[in-house]
C-alpha positions in Angstrom: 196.5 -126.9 -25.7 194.0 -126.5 -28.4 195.5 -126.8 -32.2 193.8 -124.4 -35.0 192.2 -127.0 -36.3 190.0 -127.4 -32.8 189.2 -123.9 -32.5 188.1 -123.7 -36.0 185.7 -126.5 -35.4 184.2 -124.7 -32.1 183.6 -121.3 -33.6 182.0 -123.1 -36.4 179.9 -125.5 -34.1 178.8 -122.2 -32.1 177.5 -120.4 -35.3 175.7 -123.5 -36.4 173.8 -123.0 -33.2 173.6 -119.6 -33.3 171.7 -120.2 -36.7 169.5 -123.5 -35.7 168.0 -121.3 -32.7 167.7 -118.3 -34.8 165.8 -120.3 -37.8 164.1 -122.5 -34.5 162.8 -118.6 -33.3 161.6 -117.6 -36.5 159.6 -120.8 -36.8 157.9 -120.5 -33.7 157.4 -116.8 -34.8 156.1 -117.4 -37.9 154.0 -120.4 -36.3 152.5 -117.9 -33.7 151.8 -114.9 -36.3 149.6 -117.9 -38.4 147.9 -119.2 -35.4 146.2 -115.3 -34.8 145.8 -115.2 -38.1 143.9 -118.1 -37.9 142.2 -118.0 -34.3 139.1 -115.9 -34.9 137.9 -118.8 -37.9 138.6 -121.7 -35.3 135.2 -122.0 -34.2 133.8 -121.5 -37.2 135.4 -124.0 -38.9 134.5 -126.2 -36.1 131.1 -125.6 -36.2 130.7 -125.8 -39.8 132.4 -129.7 -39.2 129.9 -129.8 -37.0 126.8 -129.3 -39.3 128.2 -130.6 -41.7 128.5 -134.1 -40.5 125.1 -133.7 -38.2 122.9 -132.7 -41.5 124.9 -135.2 -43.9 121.3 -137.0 -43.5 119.4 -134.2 -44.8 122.1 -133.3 -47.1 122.0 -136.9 -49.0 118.1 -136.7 -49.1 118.0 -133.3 -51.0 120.7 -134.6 -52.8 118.5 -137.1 -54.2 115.3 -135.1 -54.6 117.7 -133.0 -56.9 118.8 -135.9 -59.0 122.2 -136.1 -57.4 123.6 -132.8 -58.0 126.2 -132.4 -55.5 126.7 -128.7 -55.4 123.5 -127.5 -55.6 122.4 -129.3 -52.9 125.1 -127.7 -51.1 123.8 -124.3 -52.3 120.2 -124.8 -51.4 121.0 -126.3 -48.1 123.8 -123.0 -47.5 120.1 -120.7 -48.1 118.3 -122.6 -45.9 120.1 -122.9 -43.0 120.8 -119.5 -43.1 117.2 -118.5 -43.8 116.4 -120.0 -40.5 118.7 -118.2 -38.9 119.1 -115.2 -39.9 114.8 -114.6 -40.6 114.2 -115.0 -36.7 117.1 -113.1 -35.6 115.9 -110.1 -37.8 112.3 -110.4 -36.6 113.5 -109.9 -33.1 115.7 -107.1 -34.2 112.9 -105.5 -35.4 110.4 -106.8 -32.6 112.7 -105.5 -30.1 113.5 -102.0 -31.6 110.2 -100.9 -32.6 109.1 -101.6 -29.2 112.2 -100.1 -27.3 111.2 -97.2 -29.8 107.4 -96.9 -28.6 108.9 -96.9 -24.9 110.8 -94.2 -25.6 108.5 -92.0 -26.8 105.5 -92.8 -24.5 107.7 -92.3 -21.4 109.0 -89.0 -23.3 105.9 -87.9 -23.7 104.4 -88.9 -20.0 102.0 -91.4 -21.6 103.6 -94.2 -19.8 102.0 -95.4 -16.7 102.1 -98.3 -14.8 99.4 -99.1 -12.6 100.2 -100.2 -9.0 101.0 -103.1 -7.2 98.2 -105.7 -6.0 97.9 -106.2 -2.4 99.4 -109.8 -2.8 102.8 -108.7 -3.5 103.7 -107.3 -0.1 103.2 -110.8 1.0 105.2 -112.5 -1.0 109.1 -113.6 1.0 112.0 -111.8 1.5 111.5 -108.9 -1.3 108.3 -108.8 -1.3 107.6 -105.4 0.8 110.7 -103.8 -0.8 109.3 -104.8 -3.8 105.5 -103.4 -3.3 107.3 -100.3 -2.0 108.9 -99.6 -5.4 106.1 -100.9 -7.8 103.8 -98.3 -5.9 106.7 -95.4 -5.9 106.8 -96.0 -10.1 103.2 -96.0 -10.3 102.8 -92.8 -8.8 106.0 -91.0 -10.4 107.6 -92.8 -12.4 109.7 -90.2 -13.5 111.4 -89.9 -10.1 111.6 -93.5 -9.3 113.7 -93.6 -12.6 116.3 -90.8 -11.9 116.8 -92.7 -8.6 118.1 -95.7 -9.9 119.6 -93.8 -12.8 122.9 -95.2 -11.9 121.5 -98.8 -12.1 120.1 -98.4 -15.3 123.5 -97.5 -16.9 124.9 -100.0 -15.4 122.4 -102.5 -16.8 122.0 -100.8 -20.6 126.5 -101.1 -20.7 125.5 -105.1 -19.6 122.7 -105.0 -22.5 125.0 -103.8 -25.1 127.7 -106.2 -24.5 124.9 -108.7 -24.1 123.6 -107.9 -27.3 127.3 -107.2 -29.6 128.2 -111.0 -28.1 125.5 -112.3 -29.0 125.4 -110.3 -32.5 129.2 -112.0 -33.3 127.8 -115.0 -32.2 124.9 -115.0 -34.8 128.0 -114.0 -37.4 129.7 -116.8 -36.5 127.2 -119.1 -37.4 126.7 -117.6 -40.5 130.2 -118.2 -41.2 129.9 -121.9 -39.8 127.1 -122.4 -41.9 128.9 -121.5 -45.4 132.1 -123.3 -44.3 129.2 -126.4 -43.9 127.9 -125.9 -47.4 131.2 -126.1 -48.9 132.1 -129.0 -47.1 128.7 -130.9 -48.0 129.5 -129.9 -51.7 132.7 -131.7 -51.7 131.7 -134.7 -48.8 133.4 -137.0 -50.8 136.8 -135.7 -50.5 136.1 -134.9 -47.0 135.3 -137.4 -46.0 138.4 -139.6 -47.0 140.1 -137.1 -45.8 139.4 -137.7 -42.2 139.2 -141.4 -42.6 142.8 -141.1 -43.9 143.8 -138.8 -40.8 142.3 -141.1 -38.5 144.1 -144.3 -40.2 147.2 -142.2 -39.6 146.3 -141.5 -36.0 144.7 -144.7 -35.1 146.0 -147.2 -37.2 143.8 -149.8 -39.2 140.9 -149.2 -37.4 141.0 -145.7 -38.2 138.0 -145.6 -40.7 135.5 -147.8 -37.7 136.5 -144.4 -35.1 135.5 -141.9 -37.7 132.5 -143.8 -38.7 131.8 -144.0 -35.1 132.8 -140.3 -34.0 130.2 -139.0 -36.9 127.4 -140.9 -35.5 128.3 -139.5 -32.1 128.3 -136.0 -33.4 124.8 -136.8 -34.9 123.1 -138.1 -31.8 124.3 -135.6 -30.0 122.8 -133.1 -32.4 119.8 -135.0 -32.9 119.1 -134.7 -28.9 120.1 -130.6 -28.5 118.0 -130.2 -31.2 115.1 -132.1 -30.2 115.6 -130.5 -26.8 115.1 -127.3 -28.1 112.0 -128.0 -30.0 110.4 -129.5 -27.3 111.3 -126.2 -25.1 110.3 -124.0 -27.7 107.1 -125.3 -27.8 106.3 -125.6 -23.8 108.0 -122.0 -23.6 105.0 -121.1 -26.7 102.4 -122.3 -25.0 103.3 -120.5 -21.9 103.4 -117.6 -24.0 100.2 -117.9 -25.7 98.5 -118.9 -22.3 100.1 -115.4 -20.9 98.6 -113.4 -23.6 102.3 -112.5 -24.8 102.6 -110.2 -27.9 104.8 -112.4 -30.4 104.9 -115.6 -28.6 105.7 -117.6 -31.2 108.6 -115.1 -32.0 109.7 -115.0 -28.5 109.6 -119.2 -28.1 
């Protein structure tokens, strides 16, 4: 039989674990109610590493040409970056609304017209008789032609606006990776012991070599998207121009 004494000791023992689970929960509450706190600035604060540690370069070198003050390097660099961002992305805007705007009103007012299809485009494969078909159809009433695929059109304006609200909180969060890269610049120093301290911690003594060598990494790699892109821009510019495209240097 059990004395007192043991039966003290096991209600005691079971409200101990009672509590340790209960405090355990709470944690793993409380850690889960920070982490959605925290999720939507994730990838900005990722991206703004990012930057920050690609443009250290360019960072250093205005750095200089301002006679070594830190944070206003930072703070010119911030403007920059997000002048080049955020100047395009509003020409666009504007590009892309004024003439959604003169659509609007031309087809309103039956001024739009679209001339028909050249004989050449029956030929071409697989769509091109379905194609001809429907070019011709909107050249002679293009009113009709429109309330037929009506339905369609929805369809593809609800795909444009989710299109255009993802790619209007992706511009945001650049904006927001860009400032968390300007603060970041402005204090590199600290910053970067700090991750040559995590990655002693994580690594051991050769912790400071792998974060040396994990930014030049992150460099290249940005050196080569970016480089990428320029060269696209300019190919997809000169296609443009060659097509006689309104705005082609705004579209490349």
């Amino acid at each position: 039989m059990s004395t007192p004494t043991q039966a003290s000791n096991g209600k005691l023992s079971a409200q101990r674990a009672v509590e340790v689970a209960i405090r355990i929960g709470l944690v793993f509450l409380l850690a889960a109610w920070c982490f959605l706190i925290v999720e939507p600035f994730i990838i900005p604060i990722l991206w703004g590493m990012i930057i920050a540690i690609a443009s250290y370069p360019i960072f250093q070198w205005m750095q200089a040409k301002l006679g070594g003050r830190n944070k206003l390097a930072a703070t010119v660099f911030t403007l920059l970056a997000l002048a080049l961002l955020i100047t395009p992305t509003a020409m666009l805007l504007d590009t892309v609304a004024d003439t959604t705007h003169r659509l609007s009103v031309a087809l309103q007012d039956g001024r739009l017209t679209i001339p028909p299809p050249p004989a050449s485009v029956s030929e071409w494969p697989v769509v091109g008789k379905e194609l001809s078909a429907f070019w011709s159809s909107a050249s002679k009433n293009l009113g009709a032609t429109l309330t037929t695929i009506a339905p369609y059109l929805k369809e593809s304006a609800s795909w444009l606006l989710s299109t255009a609200a993802g790619a209007g909180i992706g511009v945001l969060q650049f904006v927001i990776s860009i400032v968390i890269a300007g603060v970041i610049l402005a204090n590199a120093a600290g910053f970067g012991g700090f991750l040559n301290a995590l990655a002693t911690k994580l690594v051991g003594d050769r912790g400071e070599e792998f974060a040396t060598l994990a930014s030049k990494t992150v460099r290249s790699v940005a050196q080569g998207v970016l480089g990428v892109a320029l060269i696209q821009s300019l190919l997809a510019g000169v296609g443009l121009l060659a097509a006689d495209v309104p705005g082609a240097g705004l579209w490349a």
